[in-house]
C-alpha positions in Angstrom: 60.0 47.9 15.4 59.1 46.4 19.2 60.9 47.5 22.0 60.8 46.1 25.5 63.0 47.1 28.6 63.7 44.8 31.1 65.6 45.7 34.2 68.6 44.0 36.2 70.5 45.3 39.3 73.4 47.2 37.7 71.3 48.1 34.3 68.5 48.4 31.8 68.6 46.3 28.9 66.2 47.9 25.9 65.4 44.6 23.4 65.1 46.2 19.9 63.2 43.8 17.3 62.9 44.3 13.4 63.6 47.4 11.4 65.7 50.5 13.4 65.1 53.2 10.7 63.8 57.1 10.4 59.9 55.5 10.7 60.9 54.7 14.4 63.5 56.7 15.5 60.6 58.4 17.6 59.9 54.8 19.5 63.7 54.6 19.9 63.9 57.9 21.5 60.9 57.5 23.9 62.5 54.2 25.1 65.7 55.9 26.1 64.2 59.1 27.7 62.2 56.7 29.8 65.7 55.4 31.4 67.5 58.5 31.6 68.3 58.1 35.1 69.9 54.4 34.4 73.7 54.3 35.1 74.1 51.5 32.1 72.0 50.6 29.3 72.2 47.9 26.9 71.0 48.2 23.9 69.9 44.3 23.0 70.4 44.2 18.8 69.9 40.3 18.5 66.3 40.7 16.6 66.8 44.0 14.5 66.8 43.2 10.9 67.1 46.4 9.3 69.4 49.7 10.4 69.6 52.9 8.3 71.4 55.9 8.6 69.1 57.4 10.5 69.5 55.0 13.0 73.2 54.8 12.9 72.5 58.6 13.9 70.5 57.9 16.4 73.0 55.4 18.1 75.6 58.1 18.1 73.5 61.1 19.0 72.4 58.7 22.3 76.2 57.7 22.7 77.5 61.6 23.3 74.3 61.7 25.6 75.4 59.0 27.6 78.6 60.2 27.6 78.2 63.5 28.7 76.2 62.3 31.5 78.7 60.0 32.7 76.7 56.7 32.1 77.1 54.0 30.1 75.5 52.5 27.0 76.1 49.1 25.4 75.2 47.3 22.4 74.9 43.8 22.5 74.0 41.2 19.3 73.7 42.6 16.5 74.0 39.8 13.6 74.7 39.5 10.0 74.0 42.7 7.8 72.9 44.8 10.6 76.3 44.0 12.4 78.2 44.7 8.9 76.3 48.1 8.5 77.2 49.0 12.3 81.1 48.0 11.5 81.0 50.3 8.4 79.4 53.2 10.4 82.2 52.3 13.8 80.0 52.4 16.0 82.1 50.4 18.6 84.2 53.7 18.6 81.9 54.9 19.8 79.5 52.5 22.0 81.0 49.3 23.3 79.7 46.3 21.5 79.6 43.1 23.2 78.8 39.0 22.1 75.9 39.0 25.1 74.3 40.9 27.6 76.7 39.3 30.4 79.6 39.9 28.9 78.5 43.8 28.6 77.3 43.6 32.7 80.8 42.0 33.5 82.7 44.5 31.1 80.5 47.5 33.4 81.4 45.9 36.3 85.1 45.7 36.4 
């Protein structure tokens, strides 16, 4: 897995490419301890190939975090059997999932 973080006015948008599984949850959790302070963060799905269960956990564990704290965490393009696994697991119950990244900055907006 690669992960880059690119910043915009209103949030931090973490790009997540290839497999999101137990093997990187540690890379995964680095990333979003670096922008704990950020009052949205996107998580940008469109290259991930793989999740697992692990992952799935991850995602939820991070969306009580953000909740907690009052900030807001987004998922944006997920595709094909990464987006099926994340509907079977609901994740949009419990992180807002979004078609792009500005549609998610527009949706934090308003």
């Amino acid at each position: 897995m690669q992960i880059a973080h690119r910043s915009y006015r209103t949030a931090d948008v973490i790009d997540i490419t290839g497999q999101f599984n137990f093997g990187t949850r540690k890379e995964f959790s680095a990333a979003i301890e670096k922008i704990k302070t950020s009052p949205h963060v996107i998580l940008n799905f469109k290259g991930v190939t793989f999740v697992d269960s692990a992952a799935i956990g991850l995602l939820a564990l991070a969306a009580q975090q953000f909740k907690s704290a009052n900030r807001t965490l987004s998922l944006v393009g997920a595709q094909g059997t990464v987006k099926q696994v994340l509907n079977l697991a609901h994740i949009e119950q419990m992180i807002p999932t979004f078609a792009s990244e500005d549609a998610a900055l527009s949706k934090a907006a308003a």
